[in-house]
C-alpha positions in Angstrom: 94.3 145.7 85.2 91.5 148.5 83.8 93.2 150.9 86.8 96.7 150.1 85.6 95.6 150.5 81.4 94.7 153.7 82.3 97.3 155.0 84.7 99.8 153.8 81.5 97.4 155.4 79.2 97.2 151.6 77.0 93.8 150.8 77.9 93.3 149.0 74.5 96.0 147.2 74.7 95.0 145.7 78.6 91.7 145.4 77.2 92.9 142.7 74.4 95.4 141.1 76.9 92.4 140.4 79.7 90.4 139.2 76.8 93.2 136.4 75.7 94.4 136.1 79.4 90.1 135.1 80.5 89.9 132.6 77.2 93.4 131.0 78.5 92.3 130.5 81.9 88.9 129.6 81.3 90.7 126.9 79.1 92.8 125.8 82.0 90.2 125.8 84.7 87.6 124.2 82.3 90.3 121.2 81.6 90.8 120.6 85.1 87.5 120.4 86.2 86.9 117.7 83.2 89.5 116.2 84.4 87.7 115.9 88.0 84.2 115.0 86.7 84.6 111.6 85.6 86.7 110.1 89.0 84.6 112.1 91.2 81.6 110.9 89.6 82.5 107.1 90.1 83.9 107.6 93.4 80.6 109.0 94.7 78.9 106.1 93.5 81.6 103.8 94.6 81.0 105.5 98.2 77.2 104.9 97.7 77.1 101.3 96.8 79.6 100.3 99.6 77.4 102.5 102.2 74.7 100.6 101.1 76.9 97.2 101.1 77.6 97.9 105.2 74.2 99.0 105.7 72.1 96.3 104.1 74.0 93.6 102.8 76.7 92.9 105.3 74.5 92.8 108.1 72.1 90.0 106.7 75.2 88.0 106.0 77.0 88.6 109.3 74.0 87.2 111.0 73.8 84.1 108.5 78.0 83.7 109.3 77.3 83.9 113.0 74.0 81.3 113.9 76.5 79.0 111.8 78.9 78.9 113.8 81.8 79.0 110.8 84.9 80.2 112.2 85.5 83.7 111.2 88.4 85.3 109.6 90.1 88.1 110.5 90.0 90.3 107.5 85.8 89.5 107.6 85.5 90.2 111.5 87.0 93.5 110.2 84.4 94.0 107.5 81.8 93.1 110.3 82.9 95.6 112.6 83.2 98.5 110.1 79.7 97.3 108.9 78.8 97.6 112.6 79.9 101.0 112.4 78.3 102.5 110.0 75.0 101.4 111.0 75.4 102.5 114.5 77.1 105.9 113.9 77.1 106.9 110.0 74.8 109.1 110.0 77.1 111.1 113.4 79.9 110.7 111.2 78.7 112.2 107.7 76.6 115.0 110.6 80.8 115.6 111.4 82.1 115.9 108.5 79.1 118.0 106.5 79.9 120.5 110.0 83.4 120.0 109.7 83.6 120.8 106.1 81.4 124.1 106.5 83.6 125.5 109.1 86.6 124.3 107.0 85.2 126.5 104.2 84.2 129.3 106.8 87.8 129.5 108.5 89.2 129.3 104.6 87.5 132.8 104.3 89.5 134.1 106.9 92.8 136.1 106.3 94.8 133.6 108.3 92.7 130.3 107.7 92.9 131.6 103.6 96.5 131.2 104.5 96.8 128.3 106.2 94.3 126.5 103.5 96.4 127.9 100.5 99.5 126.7 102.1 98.6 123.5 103.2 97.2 122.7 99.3 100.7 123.9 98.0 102.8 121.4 100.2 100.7 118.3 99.2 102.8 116.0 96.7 100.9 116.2 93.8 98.6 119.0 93.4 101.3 121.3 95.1 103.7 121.7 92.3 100.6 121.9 90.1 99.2 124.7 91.6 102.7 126.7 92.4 103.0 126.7 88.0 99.8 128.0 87.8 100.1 130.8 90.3 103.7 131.5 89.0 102.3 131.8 85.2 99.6 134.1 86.6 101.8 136.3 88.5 104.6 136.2 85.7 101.8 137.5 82.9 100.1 139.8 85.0 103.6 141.5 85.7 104.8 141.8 82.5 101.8 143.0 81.0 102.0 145.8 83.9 106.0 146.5 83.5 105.4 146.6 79.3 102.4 149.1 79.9 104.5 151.7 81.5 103.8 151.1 85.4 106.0 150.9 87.8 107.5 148.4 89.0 106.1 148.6 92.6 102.6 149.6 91.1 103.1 146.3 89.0 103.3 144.1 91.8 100.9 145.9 94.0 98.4 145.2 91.5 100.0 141.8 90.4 99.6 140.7 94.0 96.0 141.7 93.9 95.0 139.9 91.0 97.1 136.4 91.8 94.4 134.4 93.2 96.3 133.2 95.8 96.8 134.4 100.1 100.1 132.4 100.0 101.4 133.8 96.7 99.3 137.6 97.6 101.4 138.1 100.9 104.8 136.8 98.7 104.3 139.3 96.4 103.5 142.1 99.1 106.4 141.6 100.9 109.0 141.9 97.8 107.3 144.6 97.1 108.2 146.3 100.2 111.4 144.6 100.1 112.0 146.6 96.9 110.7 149.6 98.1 113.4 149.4 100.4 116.1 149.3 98.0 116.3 145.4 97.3 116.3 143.8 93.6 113.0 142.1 92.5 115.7 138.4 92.5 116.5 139.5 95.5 113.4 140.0 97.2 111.7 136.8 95.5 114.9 134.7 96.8 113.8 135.0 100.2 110.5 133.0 99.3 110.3 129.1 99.0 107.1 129.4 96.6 108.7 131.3 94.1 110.9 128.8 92.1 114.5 129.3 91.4 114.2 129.6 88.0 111.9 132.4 88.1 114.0 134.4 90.2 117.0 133.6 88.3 115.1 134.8 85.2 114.4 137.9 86.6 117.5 138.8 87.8 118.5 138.1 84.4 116.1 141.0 82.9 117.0 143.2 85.8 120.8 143.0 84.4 119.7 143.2 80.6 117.2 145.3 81.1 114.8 142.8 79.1 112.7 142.6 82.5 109.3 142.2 80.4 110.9 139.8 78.3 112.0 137.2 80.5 108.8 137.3 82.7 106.6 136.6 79.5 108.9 133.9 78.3 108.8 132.6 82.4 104.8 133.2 81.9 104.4 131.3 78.8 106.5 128.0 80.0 104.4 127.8 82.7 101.5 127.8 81.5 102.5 124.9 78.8 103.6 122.9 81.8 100.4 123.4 83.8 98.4 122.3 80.5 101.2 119.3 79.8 100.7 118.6 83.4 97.1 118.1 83.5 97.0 116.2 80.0 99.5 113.9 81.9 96.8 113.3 85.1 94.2 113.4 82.8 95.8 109.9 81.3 96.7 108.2 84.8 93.4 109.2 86.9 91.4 106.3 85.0 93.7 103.9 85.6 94.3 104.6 89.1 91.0 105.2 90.0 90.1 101.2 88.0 92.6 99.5 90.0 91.8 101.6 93.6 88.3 100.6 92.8 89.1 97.0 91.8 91.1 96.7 95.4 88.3 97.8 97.6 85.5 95.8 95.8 87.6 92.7 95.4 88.5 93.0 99.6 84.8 93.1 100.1 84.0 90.4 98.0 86.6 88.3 99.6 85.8 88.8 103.0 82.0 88.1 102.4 82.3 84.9 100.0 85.2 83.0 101.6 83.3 82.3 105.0 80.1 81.3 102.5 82.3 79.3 100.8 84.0 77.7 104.0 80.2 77.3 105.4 79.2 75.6 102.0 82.3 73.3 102.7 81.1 72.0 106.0 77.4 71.1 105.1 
């Protein structure tokens, strides 16, 4: 953005617009990671206490359940095995996943595995659309700022792919930009993309034949970005609830399975 302020000679004026464009997405990124703190919190501890449940607890009452002789349900044999489990190969399987998760994070680095990561987190069903308005509100403001500063148009998207965040969205915006080196319309080459919403590419096209280009990107730019903050006031509100009643399930399935066969043993004495 500094490179391009100077190459249009309005280095002031890309000075002020990083400043507000930093404060924004500190705003954004700092509300979604509030959002995170409080469910990941209680589901670590949730994880904890039932580790703890399958390591200590079940076991003592297993053994109780079977010098009884009590018939077993099936929903507690379940419980017994999975408590079986875990003492037996836990520590093997959190072992696989701490390796697995490092050379997740490693092949993420990669060229290709930074694709195959970003793409596989824009497909999923709820953070995918999530993440597409915030990558298109990045792109959309970084463009405009570019196009109203005097660069050109395949300068703009050189440097707008550089500064997206994004491998999925970064290769995207490198191929429309060779695309319109070869003669096609910004629409045009966007159209081609499954990433790039409709709208946006209708937009453009739009400014491309009213020559209000910078326009329509910073009204496109400032839409999303209210429905990326509207969108994570919304799951701000549900991830409480949800995570209460996913909670709720899994405690009141272990607390089922381990008093019912008590409560039949108590029954029989």
């Amino acid at each position: 953005m500094v490179r391009s302020g100077e190459e249009s000679g309005k280095l002031e004026e890309i000075f002020n617009y990083l400043a507000d464009y930093l404060e924004r997405n500190y705003e954004l990124v700092s509300k979604a990671r509030g959002a995170l703190i409080y469910p990941a919190f209680v589901f670590s501890v949730f994880i904890i206490v039932m580790s703890l449940m399958f390591v200590l607890v079940i076991p003592q009452i297993t053994q109780i359940l079977v010098e009884s002789g009590v018939e077993i349900p099936i929903y507690t044999r379940i419980i017994m095995g999975i408590s079986n489990f875990t003492r037996s190969y836990g520590i093997f399987l959190l072992m696989l996943l701490v390796i697995a998760g490092v050379g997740l994070w490693r092949y993420s680095r990669t060229d290709k595995g930074g694709l195959v990561v970003s793409s596989f987190f824009l497909d999923l069903p709820l953070v995918g659309p999530i993440l597409q308005k915030f990558y298109v509100a990045r792109f959309t403001d970084n463009f405009e700022t570019l196009i109203s500063g005097g660069v050109t148009v395949l300068r703009s998207l050189e440097l707008a792919g550089e500064v997206v965040g994004n491998p999925v969205y970064k290769k995207m915006i490198e191929e429309a930009r060779d695309a319109v080196k070869g003669g096609a319309q910004i629409s045009e080459a966007f159209a081609r993309h499954k990433d790039m919403p409709a709208l946006v590419v209708q937009m453009i096209k739009i400014g491309e034949e009213t020559g209000k280009l910078d326009f329509m990107l910073k009204t496109m730019a400032r839409f999303y970005r209210r429905e990326v903050e509207n969108t994570v006031d919304g799951l701000v509100g549900l991830i409480e609830p949800i995570m209460i009643i996913l909670l709720g399930l899994g405690v009141g399935i272990l607390v089922v399975s381990v008093l019912m066969p008590i409560y039949n043993l108590s029954s029989s004495i």
